[in-house]
C-alpha positions in Angstrom: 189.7 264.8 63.9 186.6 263.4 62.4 185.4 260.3 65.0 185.0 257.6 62.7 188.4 258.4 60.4 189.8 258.2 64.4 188.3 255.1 64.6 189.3 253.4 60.4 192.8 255.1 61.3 193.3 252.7 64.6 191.6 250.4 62.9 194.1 250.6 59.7 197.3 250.8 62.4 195.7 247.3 63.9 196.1 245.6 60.9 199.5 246.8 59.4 200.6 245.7 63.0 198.7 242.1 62.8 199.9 241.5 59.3 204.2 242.3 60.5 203.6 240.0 63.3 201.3 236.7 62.0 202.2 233.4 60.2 199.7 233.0 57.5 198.7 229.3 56.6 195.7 230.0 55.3 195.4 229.0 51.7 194.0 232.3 51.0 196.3 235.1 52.2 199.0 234.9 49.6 201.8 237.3 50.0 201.6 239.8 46.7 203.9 241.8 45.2 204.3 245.9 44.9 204.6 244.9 41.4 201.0 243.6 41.2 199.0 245.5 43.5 200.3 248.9 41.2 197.4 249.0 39.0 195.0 249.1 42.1 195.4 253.0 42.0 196.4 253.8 38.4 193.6 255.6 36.4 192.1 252.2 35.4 190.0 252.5 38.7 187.0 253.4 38.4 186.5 253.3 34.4 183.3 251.9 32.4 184.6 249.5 29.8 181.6 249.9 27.4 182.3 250.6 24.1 179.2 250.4 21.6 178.9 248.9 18.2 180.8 251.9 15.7 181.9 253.7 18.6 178.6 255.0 19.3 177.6 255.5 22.9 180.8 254.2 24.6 182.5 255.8 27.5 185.5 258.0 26.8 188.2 255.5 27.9 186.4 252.5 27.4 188.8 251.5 24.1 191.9 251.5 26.6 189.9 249.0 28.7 189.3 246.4 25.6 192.8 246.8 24.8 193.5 245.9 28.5 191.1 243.3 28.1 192.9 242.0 24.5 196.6 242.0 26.8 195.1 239.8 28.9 193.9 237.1 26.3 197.1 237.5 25.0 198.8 236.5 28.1 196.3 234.1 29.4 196.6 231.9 26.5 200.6 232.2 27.0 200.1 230.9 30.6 197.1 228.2 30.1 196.5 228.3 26.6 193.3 229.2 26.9 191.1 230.8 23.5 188.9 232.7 25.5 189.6 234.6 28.5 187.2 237.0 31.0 188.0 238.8 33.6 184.7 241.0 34.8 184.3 239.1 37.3 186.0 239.9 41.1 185.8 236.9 42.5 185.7 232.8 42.4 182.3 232.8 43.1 181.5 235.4 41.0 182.7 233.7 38.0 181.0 230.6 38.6 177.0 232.3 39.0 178.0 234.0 35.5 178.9 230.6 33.7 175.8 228.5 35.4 173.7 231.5 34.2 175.1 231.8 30.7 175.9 228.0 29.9 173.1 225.9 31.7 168.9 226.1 31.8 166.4 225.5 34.4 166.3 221.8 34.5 169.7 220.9 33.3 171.1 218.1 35.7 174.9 218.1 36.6 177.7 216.6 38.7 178.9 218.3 41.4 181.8 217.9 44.2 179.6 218.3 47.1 181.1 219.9 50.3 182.1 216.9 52.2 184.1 216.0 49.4 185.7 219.3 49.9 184.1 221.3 47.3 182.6 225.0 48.3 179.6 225.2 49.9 177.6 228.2 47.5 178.3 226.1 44.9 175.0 223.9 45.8 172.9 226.9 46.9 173.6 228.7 43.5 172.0 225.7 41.6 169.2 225.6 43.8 168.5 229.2 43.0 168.8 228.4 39.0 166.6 225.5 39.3 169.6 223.6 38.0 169.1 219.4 39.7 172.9 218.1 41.1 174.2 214.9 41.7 177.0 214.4 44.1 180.4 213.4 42.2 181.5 210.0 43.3 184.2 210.0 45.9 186.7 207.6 47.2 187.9 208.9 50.8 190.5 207.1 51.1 192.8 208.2 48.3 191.1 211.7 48.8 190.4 212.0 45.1 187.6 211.4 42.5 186.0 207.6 42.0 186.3 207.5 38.4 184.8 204.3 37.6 181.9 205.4 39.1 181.9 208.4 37.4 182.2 207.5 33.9 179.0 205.1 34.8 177.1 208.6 35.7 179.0 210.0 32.4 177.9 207.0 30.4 173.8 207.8 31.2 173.9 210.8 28.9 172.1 212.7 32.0 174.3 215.3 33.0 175.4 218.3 31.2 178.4 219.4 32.8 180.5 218.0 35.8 181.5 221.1 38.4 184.5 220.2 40.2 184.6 222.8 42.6 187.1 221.9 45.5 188.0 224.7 48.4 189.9 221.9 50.4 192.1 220.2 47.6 195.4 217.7 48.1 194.9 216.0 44.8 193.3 217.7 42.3 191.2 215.6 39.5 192.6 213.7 36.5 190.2 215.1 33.6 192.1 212.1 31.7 190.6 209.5 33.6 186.9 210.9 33.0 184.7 209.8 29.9 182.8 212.8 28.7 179.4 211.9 26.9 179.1 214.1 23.8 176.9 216.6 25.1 178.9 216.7 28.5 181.4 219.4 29.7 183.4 219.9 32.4 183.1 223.8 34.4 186.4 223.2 37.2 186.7 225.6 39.5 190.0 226.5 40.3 190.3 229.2 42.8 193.1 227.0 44.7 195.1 225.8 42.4 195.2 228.7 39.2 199.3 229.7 40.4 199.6 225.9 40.6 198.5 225.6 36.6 200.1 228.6 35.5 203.6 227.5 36.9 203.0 223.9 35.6 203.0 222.3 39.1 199.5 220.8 38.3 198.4 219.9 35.2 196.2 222.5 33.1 192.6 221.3 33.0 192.3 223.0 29.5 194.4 220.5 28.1 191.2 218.3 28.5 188.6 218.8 25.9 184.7 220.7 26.9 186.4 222.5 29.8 185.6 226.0 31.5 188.5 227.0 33.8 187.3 229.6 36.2 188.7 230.9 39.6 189.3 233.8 42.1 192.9 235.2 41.8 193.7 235.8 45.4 195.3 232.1 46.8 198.0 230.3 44.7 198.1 233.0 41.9 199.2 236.2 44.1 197.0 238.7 42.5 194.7 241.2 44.5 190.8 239.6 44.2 189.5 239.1 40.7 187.5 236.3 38.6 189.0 235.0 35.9 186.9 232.6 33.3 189.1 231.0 30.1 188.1 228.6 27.7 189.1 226.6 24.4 185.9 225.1 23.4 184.5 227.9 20.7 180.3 227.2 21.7 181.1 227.7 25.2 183.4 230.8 24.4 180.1 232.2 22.1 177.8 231.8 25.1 179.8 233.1 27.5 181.0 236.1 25.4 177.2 236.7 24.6 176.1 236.4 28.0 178.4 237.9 31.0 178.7 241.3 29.7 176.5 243.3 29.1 173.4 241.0 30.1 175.5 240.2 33.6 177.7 242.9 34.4 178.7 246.1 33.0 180.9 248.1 35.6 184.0 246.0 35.9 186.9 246.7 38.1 189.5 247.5 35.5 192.4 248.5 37.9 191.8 244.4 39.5 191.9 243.4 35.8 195.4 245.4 35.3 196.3 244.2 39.0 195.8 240.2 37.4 197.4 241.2 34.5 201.1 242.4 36.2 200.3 239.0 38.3 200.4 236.5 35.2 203.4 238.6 33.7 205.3 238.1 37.2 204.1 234.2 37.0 205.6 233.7 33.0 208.8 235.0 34.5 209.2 233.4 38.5 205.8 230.7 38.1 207.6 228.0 37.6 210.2 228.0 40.2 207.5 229.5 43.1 204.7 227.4 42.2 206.6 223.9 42.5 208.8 225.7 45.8 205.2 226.1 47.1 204.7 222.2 46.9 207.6 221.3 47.7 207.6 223.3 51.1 203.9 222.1 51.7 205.2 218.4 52.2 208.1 219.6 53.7 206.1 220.9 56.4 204.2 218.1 56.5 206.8 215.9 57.0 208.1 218.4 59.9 204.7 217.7 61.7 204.6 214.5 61.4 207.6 214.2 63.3 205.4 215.6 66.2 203.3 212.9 65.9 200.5 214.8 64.1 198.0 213.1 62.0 198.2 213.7 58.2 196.6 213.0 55.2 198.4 211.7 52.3 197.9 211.4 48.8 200.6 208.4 48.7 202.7 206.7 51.6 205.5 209.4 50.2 203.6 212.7 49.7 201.4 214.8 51.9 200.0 216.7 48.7 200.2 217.2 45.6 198.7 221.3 45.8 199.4 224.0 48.5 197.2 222.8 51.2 197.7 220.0 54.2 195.1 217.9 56.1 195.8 217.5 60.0 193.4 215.2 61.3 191.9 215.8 64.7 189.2 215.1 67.1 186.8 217.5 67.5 188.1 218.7 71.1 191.8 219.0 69.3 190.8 221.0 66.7 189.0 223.0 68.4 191.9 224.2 70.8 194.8 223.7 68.1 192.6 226.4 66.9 192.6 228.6 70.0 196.5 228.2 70.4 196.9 229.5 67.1 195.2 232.6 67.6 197.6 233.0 70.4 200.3 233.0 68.5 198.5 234.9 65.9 198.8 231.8 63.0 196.2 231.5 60.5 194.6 228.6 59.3 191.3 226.6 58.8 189.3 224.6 61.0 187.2 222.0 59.1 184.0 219.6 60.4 183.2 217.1 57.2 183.6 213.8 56.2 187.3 214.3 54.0 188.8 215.4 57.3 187.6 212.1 59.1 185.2 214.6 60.5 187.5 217.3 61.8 190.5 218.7 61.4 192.9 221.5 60.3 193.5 222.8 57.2 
């Protein structure tokens, strides 16, 4: 036997074995269904979605993959109402280069959760790289949610383009109806953790806010193998987006992920509801189960640990640090974390 499929075959054997035995709380290694990961290896794989103006120069196929694309929309704005939808992306971050690229300009200032605050750490590096100036979104610690008085002061200047709400480490997501959008502002809200959460009503859809871009990578509360997915209602963002991402961004897309998300939303229309509040419910359930071990947790209110997936245990450095070790031991995933919405350190 060739050496190196020896090797991917142990390899392969390792992890089927690691993934029987572990307890997963990491917010991103959601269980998925047979049901959804089918497409992975049906004849979408593989297939160029290009299909020219009149037909000309497209690639035999590419029509089945805009009527993939057009089932979709159709179920996306079913789930989150959305009026645009966009799915070439594969992941989170992905979808959130595309939109900077296709909806803001060099010099363009914006709001952005910074990663203290929890939001993800590319996020800053990418506007760097576009030449695109960021302010950090004010932040009250203590309720571990947006300062929205001081906010609408920022909103109020007429500076800022859009606000990026961005959070990887999330307990209580933004109220959009507490923010006071200049004119000329928007509102791109990243929402790679929460998407299930939103599609099964447990959190409230951000596109039921005006000027908003919902993107996110399907692969932590929406149980879909990885893709991007980008909606919109507001028809100049749509336009620009639409004009943009393909075929000035991308032009081989991952069809079979697309039909892989697809399944996903249909199995969320059907079960979202009851599994995404479940998921909630069990997060403070747990919560309160540790607590009762005299861990430290963060809560959004003297009843509620959270109000998404995730918990906050609050640690020293030293404690983390080994709660970590002890984990690994008993092959339990989860998230060590060193910033400021922790208290410095902590689990997530």
């Amino acid at each position: 036997m060739n050496s190196i499929l020896k090797s991917y075959l142990e390899l392969n054997n390792e992890l089927n074995e690691n993934e029987k035995n572990k307890i997963p709380l990491c917010a991103a290694e959601t269980y998925i269904s047979e049901f959804c990961k089918q497409p992975l290896i049906s004849e979408f794989e593989g297939k160029y979605s290009f299909v020219g103006k009149k037909q000309s120069n497209s690639f035999i196929g590419g029509e089945c993959i805009v009527q993939l694309n057009e089932l979709l929309s159709e179920e996306c704005k079913k789930l989150f109402n959305a009026d645009y939808t966009n799915a070439d992306t594969l992941t989170g971050i992905n979808c959130f280069t595309v939109c900077a690229m296709s909806l803001l300009s060099r010099g363009d200032y914006v709001l952005v959760t910074t990663s203290e605050q929890g939001g993800h750490s590319s996020i800053p590096i990418i506007l760097n790289s576009l030449g695109i100036p960021y302010t950090a979104v004010p932040y009250d610690y203590t309720k571990y949610q947006i300062d929205y008085i001081r906010l609408n002061e920022l909103c109020c200047t007429g500076k800022y383009k859009f606000i990026i709400f961005c959070q990887s480490d999330l307990i209580n997501p933004p109220d959009l109806s507490k923010i006071h959008l200049a004119s000329n502002m928007g509102i791109i809200y990243d929402g790679t953790q929460t998407l299930g959460l939103i599609a099964g009503q447990a959190v409230v859809n951000p596109l039921d806010t005006d000027n908003v871009v919902l993107i996110g990578g399907t692969h932590k509360t929406l149980p879909a193998p990885s893709c991007g997915l980008i909606m919109t209602k507001n028809l100049a963002y749509a336009e620009a987006l639409k004009h943009n991402i393909t075929p000035h961004y991308l032009r081989n897309t991952q069809p079979n992920h697309i039909a892989a998300l697809l399944m996903c939303l249909i199995e969320q229309e059907e079960y979202g509801k009851t599994y995404q509040s479940h998921t909630i419910k069990l997060a403070n359930f747990l919560g309160e189960a540790l607590s009762k071990y005299n861990f430290r947790l963060a809560r959004t209110d003297s009843n509620t640990y959270t109000n998404t997936h995730q918990l906050f245990i609050l640690m020293s450095a030293d404690e983390t640090e080994n709660y970590y070790i002890n984990a690994q031991k008993f092959n339990i995933t989860l998230n060590t974390k060193h910033k400021k919405l922790f208290g410095n350190d902590g689990i997530r």
